[in-house]
C-alpha positions as CSV (number, residue, x, y, z in Angstrom):
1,X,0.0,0.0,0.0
2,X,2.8,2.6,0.9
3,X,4.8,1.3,-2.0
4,X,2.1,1.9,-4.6
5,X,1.4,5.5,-2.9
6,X,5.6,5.6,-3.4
7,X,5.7,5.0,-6.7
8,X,2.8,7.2,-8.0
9,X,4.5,10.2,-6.1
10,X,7.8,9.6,-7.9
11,X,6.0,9.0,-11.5
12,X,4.1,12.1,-10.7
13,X,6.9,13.9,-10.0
14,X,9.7,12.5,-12.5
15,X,8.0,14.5,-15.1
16,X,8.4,17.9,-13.5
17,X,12.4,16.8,-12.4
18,X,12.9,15.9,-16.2
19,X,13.3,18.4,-18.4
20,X,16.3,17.9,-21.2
21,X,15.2,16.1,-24.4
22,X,17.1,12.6,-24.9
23,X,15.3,13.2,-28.7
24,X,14.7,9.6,-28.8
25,X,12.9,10.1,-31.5
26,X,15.2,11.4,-34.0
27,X,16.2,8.3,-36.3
28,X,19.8,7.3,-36.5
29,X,19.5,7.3,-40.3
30,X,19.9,10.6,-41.0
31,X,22.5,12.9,-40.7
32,X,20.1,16.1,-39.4
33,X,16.7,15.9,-38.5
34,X,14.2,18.2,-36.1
35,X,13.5,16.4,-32.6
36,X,9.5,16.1,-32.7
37,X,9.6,16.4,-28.8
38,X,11.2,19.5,-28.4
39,X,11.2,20.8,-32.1
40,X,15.5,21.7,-32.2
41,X,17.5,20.7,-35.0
42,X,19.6,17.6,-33.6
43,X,22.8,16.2,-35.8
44,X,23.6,12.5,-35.5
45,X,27.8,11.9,-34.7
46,X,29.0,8.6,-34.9
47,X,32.2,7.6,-33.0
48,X,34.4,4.7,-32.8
49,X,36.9,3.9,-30.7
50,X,40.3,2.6,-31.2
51,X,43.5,0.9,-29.3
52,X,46.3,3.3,-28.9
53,X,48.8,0.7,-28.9
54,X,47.4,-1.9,-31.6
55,X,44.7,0.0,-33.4
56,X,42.0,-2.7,-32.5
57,X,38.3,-1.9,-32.5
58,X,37.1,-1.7,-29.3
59,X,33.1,-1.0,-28.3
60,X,32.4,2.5,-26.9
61,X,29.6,4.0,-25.4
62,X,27.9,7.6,-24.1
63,X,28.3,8.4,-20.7
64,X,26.8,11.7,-19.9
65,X,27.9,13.2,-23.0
66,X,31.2,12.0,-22.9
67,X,32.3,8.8,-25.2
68,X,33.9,6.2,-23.1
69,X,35.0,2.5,-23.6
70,X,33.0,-0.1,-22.6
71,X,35.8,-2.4,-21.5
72,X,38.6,-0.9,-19.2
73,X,41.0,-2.6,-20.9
74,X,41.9,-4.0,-25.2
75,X,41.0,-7.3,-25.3
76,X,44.1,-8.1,-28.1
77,X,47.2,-6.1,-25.9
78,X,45.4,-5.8,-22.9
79,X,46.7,-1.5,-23.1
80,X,44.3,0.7,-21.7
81,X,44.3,3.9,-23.6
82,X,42.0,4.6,-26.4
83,X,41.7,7.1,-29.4
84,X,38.2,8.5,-29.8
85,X,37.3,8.8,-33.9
86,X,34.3,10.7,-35.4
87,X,33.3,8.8,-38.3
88,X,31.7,10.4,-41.5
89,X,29.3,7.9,-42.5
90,X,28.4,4.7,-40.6
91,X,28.6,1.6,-42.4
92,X,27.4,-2.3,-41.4
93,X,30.8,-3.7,-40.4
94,X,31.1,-0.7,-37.8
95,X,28.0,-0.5,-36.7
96,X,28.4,-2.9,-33.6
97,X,31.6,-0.9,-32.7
98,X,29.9,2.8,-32.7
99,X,28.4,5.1,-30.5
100,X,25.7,7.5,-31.4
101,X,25.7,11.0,-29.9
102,X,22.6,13.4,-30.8
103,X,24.0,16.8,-30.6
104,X,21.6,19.9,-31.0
105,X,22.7,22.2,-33.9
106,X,22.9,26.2,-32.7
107,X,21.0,28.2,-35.3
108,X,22.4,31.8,-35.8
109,X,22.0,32.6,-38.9
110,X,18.1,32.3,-39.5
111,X,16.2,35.1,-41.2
112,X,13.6,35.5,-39.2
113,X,11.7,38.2,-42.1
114,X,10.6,37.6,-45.2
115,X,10.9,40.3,-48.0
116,X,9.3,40.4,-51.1
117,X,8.9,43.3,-53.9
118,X,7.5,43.4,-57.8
119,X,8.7,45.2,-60.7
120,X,7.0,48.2,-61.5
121,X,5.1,48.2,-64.7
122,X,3.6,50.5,-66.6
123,X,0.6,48.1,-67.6
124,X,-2.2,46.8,-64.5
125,X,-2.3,43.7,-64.2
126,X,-5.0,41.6,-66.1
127,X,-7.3,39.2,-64.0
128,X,-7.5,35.8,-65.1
129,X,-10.6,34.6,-66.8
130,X,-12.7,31.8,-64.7
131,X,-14.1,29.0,-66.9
């Protein structure tokens, strides 16, 4: 009974303590896309990480923003520092390697007013005939 009462206070509340976008909804597909959630721009990165010592694929993932390894250490040398790559393009064979990070794009240079003119003529313009 307290438990239930427990748990709708926290889901009532979670809501109200939440308030960045994850944009979960974005697809990975695509290289830019607008978040329906919160309506920003968001560009997909891929990363892959790398074995300083032997150059080894090794499995990374996102950690509060930041792109980690999942293992502590290489499982072929067994070193434990890693180079962080950004990838262009993902493709199949990398796929189980990479990490996805959603970054939202900064707009600054949106025209927010539209301008429009016409050419002055000397004639009025003729209506068009209904049929």
């Amino acid at each position: 009974m307290i438990l239930d009462k427990m748990i709708e206070l926290i889901s009532y509340l979670l809501p109200v303590y939440k308030t960045k976008c994850t944009h979960d909804k974005v697809p990975p597909e695509v290289e830019t896309a607008y978040c329906p959630d919160c309506g920003k721009l968001i560009k997909n990165e891929w990363y892959i990480g790398r074995c300083s010592s032997c150059g080894v694929k090794v499995k990374v993932m996102v950690r509060n923003g930041e792109i980690i390894s999942q293992n502590h250490f290489c499982t072929n040398c067994g070193g434990n520092d890693f180079k962080i790559e950004k990838l262009d393009k993902i493709n199949f064979i990398d796929i189980n390697f990479a990490a996805l990070l959603k970054r939202e794009v900064v707009e600054t240079s949106v025209c927010k007013t539209t301008t429009c003119w016409q050419e002055k003529i000397h004639e009025q313009p003729k209506l068009l005939i209904q049929y």
